[in-house]
N, C-alpha and C positions, 0 to 999 in steps of 0.2 A: 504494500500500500504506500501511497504518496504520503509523507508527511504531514501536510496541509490540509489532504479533504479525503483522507483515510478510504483512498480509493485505489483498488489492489495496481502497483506499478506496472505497467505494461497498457493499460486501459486505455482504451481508444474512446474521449470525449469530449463529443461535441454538442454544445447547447441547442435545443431546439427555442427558437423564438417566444415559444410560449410558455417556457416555464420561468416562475415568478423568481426574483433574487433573491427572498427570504426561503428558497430551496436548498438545500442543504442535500449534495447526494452521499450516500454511508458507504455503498458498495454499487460494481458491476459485477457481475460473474457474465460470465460468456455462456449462452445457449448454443450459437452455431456459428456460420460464418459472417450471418448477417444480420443476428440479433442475441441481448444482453438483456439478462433480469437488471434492473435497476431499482433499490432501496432507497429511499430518500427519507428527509423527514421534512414535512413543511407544514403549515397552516393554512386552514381556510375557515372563511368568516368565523372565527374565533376559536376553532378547533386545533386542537395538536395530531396530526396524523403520519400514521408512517402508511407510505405510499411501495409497492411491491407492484411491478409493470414492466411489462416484455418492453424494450424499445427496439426499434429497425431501422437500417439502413431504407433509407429512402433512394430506387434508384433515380429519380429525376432530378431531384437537389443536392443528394450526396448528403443530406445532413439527416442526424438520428432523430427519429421523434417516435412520440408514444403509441401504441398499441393496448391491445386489452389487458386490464390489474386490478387491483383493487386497494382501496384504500383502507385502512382502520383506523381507529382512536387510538391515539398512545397510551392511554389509559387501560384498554385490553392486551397489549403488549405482550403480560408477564404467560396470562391463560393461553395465548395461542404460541409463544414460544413453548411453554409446558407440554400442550399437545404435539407439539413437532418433536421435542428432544424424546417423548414417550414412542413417538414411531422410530425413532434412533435406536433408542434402548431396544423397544420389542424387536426389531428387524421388522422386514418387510413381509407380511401373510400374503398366501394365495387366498385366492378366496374362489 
């Protein structure tokens, strides 16, 4: 990760127009060639949220923009990490 905006070194980023400057991005991880989960935390209308969203290479402008994610309340944080690291722990079931 970079120092400064604790985004893993090597990360290819580029701003899309539309995201606000009180955005703050946490992590990329790389999906495939052409698109990265991106974590962020930012605010809206008075909410704290952490944002989780595929972004893509746009081929006509070359620049990265959003895709489908979803947002949460940083306030559910603790309970949906909990749920995640318990799929950690269990492994993964067939079902």
């Amino acid at each position: 990760m970079t120092a400064n905006s604790r985004v893993p070194a090597g990360a290819a980023i580029r701003h899309f127009k539309g995201t606000s400057s009180g955005d703050e991005i946490i992590a990329e991880i790389p999906k495939n060639s052409r698109e990265v989960y991106r974590i962020m935390r930012r605010t809206f209308k008075g909410y704290k949220l952490v944002d989780v969203r595929v972004w893509f290479d746009d081929a006509d402008t070359g620049e990265l923009r959003p895709g489908k994610g979803v947002s949460l309340k940083l306030e559910i944080l603790p309970e949906i990490v909990d749920a995640l690291a318990g799929l950690i722990a269990g492994g993964a079931r067939d079902e």
